[in-house]
VEXBAMAR-163094 format. One record per residue (C-alpha): residue number from 1; residue in three letters; x, y, z. Coordinates in pm, whole numbers, padded with zeros to 5 digits. Layout:
+-----+------+--------+--------+--------+
|  nr | rest |      x |      y |      z |
+-----+------+--------+--------+--------+
| NUM |  Ala |      X |      Y |      Z |
...
+-----+------+--------+--------+--------+
END
This chain:
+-----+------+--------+--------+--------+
|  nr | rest |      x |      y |      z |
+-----+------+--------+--------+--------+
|   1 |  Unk | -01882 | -10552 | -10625 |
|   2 |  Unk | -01900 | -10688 | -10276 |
|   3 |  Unk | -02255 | -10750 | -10309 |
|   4 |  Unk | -02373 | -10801 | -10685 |
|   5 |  Unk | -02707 | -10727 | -10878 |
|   6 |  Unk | -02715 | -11016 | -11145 |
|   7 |  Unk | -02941 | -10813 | -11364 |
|   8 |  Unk | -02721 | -10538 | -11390 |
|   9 |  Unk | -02404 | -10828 | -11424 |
|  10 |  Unk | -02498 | -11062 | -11566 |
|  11 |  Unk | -02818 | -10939 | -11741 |
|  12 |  Unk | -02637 | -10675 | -11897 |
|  13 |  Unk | -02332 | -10874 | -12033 |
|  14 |  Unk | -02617 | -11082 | -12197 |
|  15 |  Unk | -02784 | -10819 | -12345 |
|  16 |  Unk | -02494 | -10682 | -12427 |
|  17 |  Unk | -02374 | -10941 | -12632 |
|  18 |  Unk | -02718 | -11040 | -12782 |
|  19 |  Unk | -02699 | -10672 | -12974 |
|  20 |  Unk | -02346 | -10730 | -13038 |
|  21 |  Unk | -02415 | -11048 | -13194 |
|  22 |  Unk | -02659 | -10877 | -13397 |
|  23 |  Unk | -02471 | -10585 | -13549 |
|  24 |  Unk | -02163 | -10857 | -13624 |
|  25 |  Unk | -02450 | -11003 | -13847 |
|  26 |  Unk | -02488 | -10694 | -14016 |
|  27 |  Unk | -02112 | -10656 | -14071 |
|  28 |  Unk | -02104 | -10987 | -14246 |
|  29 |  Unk | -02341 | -10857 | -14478 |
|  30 |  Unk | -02224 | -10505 | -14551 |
|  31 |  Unk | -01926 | -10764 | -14606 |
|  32 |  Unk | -02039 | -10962 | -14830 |
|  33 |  Unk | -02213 | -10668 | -15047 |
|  34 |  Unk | -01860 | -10475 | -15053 |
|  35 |  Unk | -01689 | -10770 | -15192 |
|  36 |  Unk | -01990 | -10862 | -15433 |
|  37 |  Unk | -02040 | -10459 | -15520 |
|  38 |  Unk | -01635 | -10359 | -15550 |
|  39 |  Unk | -01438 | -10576 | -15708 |
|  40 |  Unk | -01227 | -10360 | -15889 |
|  41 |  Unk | -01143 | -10143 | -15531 |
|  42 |  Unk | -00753 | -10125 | -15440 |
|  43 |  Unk | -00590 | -10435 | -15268 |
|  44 |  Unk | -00561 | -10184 | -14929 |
|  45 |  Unk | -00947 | -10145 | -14943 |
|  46 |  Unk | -01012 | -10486 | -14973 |
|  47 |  Unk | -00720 | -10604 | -14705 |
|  48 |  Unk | -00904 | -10333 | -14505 |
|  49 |  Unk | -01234 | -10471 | -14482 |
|  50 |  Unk | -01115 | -10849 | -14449 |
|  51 |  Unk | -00911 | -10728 | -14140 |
|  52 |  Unk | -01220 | -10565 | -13986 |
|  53 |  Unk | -01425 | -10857 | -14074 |
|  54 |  Unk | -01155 | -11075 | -13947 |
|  55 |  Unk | -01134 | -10873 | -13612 |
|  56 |  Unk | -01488 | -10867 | -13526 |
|  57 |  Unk | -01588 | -11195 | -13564 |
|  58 |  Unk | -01305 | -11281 | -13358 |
|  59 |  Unk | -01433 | -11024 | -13138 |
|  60 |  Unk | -01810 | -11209 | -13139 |
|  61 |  Unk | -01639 | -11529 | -13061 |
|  62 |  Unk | -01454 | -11391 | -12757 |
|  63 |  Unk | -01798 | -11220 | -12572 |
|  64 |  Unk | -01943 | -11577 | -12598 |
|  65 |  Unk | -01662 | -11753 | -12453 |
|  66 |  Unk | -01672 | -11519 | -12209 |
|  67 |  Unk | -02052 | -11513 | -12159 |
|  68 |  Unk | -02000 | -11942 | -12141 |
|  69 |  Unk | -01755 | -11883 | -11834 |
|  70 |  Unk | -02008 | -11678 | -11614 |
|  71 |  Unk | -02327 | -11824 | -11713 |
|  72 |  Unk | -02217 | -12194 | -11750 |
|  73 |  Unk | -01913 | -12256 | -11625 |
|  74 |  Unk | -01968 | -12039 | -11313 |
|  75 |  Unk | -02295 | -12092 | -11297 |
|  76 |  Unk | -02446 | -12014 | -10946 |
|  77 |  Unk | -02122 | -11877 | -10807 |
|  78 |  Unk | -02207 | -11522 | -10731 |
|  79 |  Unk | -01848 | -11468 | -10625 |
|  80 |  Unk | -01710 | -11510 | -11005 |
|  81 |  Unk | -01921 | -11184 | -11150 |
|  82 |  Unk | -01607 | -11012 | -11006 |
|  83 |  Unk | -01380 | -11216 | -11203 |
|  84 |  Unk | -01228 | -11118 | -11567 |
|  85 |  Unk | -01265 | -11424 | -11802 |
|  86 |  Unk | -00944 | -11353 | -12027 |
|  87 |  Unk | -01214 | -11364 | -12335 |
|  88 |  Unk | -01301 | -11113 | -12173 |
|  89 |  Unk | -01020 | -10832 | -12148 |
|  90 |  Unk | -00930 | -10940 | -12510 |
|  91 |  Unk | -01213 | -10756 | -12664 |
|  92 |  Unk | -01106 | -10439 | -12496 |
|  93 |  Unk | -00784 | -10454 | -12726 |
|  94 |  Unk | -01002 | -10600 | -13038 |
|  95 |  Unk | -01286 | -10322 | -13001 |
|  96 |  Unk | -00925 | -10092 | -12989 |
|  97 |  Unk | -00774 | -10232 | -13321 |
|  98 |  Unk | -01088 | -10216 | -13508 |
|  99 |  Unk | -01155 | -09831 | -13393 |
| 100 |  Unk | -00808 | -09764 | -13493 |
| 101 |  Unk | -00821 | -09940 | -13834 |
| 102 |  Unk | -01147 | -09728 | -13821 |
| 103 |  Unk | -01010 | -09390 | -13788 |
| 104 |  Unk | -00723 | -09473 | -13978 |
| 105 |  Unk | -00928 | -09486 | -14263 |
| 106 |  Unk | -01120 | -09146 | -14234 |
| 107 |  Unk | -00804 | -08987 | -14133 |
| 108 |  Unk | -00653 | -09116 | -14524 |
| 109 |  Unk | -01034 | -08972 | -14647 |
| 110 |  Unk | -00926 | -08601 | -14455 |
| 111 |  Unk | -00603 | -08632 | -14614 |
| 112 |  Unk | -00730 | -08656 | -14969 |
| 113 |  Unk | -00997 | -08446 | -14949 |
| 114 |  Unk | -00752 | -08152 | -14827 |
| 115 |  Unk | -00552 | -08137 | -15083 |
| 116 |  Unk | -00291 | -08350 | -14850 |
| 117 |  Unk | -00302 | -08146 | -14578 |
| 118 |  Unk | -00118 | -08321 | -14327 |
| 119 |  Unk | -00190 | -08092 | -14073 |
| 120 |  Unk | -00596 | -08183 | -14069 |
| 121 |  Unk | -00496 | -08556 | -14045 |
| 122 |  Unk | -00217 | -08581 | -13869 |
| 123 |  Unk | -00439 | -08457 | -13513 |
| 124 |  Unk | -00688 | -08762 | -13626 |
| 125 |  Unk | -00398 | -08990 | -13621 |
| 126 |  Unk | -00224 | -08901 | -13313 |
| 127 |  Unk | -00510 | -08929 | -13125 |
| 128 |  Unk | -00637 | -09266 | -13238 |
| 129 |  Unk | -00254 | -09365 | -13151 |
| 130 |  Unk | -00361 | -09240 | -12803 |
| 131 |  Unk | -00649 | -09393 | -12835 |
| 132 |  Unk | -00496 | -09758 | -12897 |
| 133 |  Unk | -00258 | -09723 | -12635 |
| 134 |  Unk | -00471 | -09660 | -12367 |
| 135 |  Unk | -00669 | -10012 | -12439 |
| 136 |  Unk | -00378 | -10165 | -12457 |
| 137 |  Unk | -00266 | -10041 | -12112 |
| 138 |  Unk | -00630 | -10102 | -11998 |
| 139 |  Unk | -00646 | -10490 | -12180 |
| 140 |  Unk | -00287 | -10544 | -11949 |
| 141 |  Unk | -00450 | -10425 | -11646 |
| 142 |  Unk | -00746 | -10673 | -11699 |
| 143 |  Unk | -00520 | -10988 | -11730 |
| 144 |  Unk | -00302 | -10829 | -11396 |
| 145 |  Unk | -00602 | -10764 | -11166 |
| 146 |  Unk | -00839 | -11031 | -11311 |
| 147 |  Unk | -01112 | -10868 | -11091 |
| 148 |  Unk | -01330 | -10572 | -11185 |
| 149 |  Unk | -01327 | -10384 | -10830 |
| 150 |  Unk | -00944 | -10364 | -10846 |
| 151 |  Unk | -00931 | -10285 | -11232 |
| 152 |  Unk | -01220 | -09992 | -11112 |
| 153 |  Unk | -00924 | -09925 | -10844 |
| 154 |  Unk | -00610 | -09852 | -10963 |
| 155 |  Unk | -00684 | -09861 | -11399 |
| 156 |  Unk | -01015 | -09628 | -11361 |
| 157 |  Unk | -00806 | -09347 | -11491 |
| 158 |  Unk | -00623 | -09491 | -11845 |
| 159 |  Unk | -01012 | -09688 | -11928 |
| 160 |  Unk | -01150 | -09377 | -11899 |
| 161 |  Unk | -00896 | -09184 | -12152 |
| 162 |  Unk | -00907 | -09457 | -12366 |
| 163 |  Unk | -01313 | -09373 | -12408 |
| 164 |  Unk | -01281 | -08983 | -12387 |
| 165 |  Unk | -01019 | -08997 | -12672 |
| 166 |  Unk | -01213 | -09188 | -12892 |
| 167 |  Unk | -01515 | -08997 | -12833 |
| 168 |  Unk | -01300 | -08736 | -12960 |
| 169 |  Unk | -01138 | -08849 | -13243 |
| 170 |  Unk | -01466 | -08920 | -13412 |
| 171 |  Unk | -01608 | -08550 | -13326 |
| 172 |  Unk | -01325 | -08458 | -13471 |
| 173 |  Unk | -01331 | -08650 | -13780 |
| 174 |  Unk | -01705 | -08595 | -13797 |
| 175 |  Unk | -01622 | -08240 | -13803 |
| 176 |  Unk | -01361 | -08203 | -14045 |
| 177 |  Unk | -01554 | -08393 | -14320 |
| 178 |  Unk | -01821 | -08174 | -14288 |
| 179 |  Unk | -01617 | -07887 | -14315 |
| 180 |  Unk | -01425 | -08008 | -14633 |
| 181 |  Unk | -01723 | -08086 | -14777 |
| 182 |  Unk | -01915 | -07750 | -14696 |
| 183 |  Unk | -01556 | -07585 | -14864 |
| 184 |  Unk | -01668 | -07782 | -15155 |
| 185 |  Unk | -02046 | -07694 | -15180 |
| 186 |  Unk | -02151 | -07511 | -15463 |
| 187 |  Unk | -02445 | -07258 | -15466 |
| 188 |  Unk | -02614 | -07454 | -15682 |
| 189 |  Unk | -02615 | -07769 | -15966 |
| 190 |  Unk | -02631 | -08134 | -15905 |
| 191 |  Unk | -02322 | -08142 | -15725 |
| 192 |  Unk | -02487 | -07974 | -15392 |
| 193 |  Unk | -02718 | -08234 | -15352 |
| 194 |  Unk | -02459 | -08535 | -15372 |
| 195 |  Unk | -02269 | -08309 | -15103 |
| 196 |  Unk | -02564 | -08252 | -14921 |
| 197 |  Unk | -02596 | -08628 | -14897 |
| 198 |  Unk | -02183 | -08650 | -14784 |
| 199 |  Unk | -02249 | -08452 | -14519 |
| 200 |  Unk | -02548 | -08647 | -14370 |
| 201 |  Unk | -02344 | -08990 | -14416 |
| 202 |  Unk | -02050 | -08834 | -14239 |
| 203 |  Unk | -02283 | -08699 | -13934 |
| 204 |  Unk | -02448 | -09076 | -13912 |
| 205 |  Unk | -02183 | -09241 | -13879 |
| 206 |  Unk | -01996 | -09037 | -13706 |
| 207 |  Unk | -02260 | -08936 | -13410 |
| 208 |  Unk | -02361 | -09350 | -13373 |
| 209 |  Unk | -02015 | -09418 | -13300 |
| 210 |  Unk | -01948 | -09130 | -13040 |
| 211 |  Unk | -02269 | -09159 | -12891 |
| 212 |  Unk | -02202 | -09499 | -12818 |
| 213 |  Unk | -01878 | -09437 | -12658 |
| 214 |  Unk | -01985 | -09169 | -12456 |
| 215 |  Unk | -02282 | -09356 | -12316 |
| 216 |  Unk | -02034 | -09632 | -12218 |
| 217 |  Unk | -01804 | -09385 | -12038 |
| 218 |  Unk | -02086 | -09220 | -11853 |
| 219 |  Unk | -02197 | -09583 | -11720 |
| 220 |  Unk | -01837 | -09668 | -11642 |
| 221 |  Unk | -01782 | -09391 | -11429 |
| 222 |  Unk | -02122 | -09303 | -11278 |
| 223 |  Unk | -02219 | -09738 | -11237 |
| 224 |  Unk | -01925 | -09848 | -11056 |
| 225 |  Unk | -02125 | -10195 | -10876 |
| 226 |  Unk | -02237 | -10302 | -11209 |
| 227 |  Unk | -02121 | -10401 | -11529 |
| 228 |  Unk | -02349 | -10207 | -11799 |
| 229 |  Unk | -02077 | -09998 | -11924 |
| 230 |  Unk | -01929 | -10348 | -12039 |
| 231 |  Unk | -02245 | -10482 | -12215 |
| 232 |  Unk | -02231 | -10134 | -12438 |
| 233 |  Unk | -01873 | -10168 | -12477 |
| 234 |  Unk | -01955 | -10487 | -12671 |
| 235 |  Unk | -02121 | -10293 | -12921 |
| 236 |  Unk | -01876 | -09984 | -12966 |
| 237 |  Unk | -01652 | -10214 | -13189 |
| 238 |  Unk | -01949 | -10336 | -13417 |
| 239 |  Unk | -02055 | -09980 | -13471 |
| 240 |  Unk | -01678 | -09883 | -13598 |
| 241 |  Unk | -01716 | -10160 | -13844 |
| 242 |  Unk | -02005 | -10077 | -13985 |
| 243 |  Unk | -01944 | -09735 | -14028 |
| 244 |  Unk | -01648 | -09821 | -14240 |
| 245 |  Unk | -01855 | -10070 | -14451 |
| 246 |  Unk | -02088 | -09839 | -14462 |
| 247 |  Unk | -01893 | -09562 | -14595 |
| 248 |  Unk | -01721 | -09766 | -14835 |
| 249 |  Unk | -02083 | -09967 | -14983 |
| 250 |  Unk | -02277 | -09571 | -15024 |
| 251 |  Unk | -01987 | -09512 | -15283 |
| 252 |  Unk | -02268 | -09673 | -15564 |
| 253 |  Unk | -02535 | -09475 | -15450 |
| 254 |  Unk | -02347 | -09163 | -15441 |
| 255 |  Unk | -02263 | -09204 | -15857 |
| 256 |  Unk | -02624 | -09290 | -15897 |
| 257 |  Unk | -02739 | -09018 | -15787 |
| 258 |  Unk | -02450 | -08765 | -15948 |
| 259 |  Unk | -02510 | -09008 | -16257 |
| 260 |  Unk | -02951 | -08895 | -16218 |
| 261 |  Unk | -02865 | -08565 | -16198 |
| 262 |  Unk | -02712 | -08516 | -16510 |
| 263 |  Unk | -02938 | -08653 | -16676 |
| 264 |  Unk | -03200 | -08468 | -16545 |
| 265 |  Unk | -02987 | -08107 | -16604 |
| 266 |  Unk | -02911 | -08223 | -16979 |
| 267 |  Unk | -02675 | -08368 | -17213 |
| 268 |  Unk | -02406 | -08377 | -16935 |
| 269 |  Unk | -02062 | -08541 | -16932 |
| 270 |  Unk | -01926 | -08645 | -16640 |
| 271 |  Unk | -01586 | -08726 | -16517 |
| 272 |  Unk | -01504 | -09109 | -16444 |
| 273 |  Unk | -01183 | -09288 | -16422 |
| 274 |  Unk | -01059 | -09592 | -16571 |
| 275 |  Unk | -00805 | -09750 | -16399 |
| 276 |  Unk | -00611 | -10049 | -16530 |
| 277 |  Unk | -00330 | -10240 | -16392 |
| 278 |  Unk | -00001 | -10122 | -16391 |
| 279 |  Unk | -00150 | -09754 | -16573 |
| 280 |  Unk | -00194 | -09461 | -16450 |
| 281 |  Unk | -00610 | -09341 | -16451 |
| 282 |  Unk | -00731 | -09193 | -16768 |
| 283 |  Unk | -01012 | -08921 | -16770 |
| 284 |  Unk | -01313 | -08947 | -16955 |
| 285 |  Unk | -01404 | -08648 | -16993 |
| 286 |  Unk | -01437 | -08286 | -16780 |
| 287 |  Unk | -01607 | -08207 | -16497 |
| 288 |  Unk | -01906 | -07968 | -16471 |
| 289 |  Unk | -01707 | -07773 | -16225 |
| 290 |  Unk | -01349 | -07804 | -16090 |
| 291 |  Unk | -01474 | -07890 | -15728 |
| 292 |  Unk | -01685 | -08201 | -15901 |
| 293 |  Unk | -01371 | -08310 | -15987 |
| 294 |  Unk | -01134 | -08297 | -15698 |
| 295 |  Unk | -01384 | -08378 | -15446 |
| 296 |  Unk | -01571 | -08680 | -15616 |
| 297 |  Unk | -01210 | -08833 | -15743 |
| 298 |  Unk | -01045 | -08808 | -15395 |
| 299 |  Unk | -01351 | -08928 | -15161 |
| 300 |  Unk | -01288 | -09281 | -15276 |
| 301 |  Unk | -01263 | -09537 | -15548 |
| 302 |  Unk | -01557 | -09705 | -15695 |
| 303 |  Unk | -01670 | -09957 | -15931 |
| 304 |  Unk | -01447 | -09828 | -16257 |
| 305 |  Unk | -01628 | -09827 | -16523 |
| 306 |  Unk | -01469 | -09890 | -16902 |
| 307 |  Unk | -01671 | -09709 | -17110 |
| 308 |  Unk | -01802 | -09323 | -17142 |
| 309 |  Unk | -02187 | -09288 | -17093 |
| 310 |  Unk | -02294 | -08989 | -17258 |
| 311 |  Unk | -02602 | -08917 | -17117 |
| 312 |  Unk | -02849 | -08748 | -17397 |
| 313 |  Unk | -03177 | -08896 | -17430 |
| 314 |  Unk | -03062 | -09253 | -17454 |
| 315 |  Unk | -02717 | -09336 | -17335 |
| 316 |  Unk | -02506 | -09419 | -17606 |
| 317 |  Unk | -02159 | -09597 | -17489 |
| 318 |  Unk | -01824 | -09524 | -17677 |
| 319 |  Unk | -01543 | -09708 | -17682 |
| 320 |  Unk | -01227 | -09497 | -17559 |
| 321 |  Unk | -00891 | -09538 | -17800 |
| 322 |  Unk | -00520 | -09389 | -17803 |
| 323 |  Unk | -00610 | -09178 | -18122 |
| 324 |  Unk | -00986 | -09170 | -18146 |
| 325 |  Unk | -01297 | -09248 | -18048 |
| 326 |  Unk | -01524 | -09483 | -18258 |
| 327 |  Unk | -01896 | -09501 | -18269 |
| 328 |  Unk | -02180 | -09651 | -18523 |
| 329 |  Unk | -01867 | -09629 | -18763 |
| 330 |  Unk | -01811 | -09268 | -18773 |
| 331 |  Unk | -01451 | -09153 | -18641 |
| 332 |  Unk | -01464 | -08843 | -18386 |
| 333 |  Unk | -01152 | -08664 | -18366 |
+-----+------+--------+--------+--------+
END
């Protein structure tokens, strides 16, 4: 850093934080639609995504400030692009929490889907433990050295693990989802293509995330005069949030389109659950096969409805009771 390229400084924090900027507007609406969309979700789910939301803006807020120390407040001192703003080093430890929240959350997805295998999650969890601790370690280094060519120096090594493990964990996660829901996969029926649809959702967000982390790592080991590795490591952390959000928001979609292909098979009637506070979830029905059932149940909750939708060729809603089941005042037993 003894002589430094502002493009590839400066420029690229800017940049860096422009796109960064941009996906934290997309979090606050994927946001906004879960809350709108999923009332009725668990307390943990919604504590979840308020934490994430939480955590990235705060995240936003600390590139800026950091961005306002080397293009304003430093402003024509060449000498400060070595220097690390404490805004800065925090959203090493931020972009951290929210991967870890992150994979926390696909590693509970792995752990239902399995049948509570511990041993498919457990890996998953470990590592993002890893993965947490080496930002930490790295986020420390940052506020001891307060320069980049001595962080490069003697914290090259944990920064790098920190990256490699993540990279990792989501392969990993990306692969064991697949897997689960290939298990799951029947030959045929409607039920394939809402699997087939799983799958791609778990590749997407899965391969955004890693690719983004390994590009980062590549930079920050092959770039060392520059800072570009930086500028993408602004937008790691946005693309963890948003694959959560997005995960969580598809849930709809995913029922409307198990929900269209009933319909389009026949009178069909599918399984939903009713859950009400304090009660444990009562099924409406049976599912077309036992895989429908475990699989759709355990990927997630969803908008619950309260009645059973018998879909014929109108729907005709039924109210469910302890004893019976009442409809254009004719009792079915």
């Amino acid at each position: 850093m003894s002589s430094p390229d502002v493009p590839t400084t400066m420029g690229a924090l800017l940049i860096g934080g422009f796109f960064a900027s941009m996906l934290s507007g997309v979090v606050n609406l994927q946001t906004l639609l879960y809350f709108r969309s999923y009332k009725n979700d668990p307390t943990g789910f919604k504590f979840l995504v308020f934490s994430v939301w939480g955590l990235d803006t705060l995240h936003t807020a600390f590139i800026w400030a950091g961005l306002w120390d080397y293009l304003i407040g430093y402003y024509g001192n060449a000498s400060k692009i070595n220097y690390i703003p404490w805004s800065i080093s925090l959203t090493v430890i931020l972009t951290a929490i929210v991967t870890f929240l992150v994979h926390c959350f696909f590693a509970h997805r792995i752990l239902l889907l399995s049948k509570r295998n511990w041993l498919m999650a457990s890996p998953v969890i470990i590592l993002a433990l890893l993965r947490l601790g080496a930002a930490s370690v790295s986020t420390w280094e940052m506020f001891h050295y307060k320069a980049f060519d001595l962080f490069k120096l003697h914290a090259r090594w944990i920064f790098t693990l920190g990256l490699s493990v993540s990279s990792a964990v989501d392969i990993l996660i990306a692969g064991l989802l697949f897997w689960l829901f290939q298990s799951n996969r029947p030959d045929t029926g409607h039920l394939k293509d809402v699997i087939d649809r799983l799958k791609l959702y778990a590749f997407e967000t899965g391969s955004l995330t890693c690719i983004g982390t390994i590009v980062s790592m590549i930079c920050w080991v092959a770039m060392s005069q520059n800072l570009i590795f930086l500028g993408l490591h602004f937008v790691i952390g946005k693309l963890y949030a948003n694959s959560l959000l997005v995960t969580l928001n598809t849930r709809q979609e995913i029922r409307r389109a198990r929900s269209t292909s009933s319909r389009e098979r026949g009178p069909v009637l599918f399984l939903e659950t009713h859950r009400s506070p304090g009660k444990s979830s009562v099924p409406y029905g049976v599912p077309s096969t036992p895989a429908q059932g475990s699989l759709m149940d355990d990927y997630g909750p969803g908008p619950s409805p309260k009645e059973l939708q018998i879909n014929v060729e109108t729907t005709t809603s039924i109210q469910y009771d302890a004893t019976s089941v009442h409809t254009k005042g004719k009792a079915l037993h």
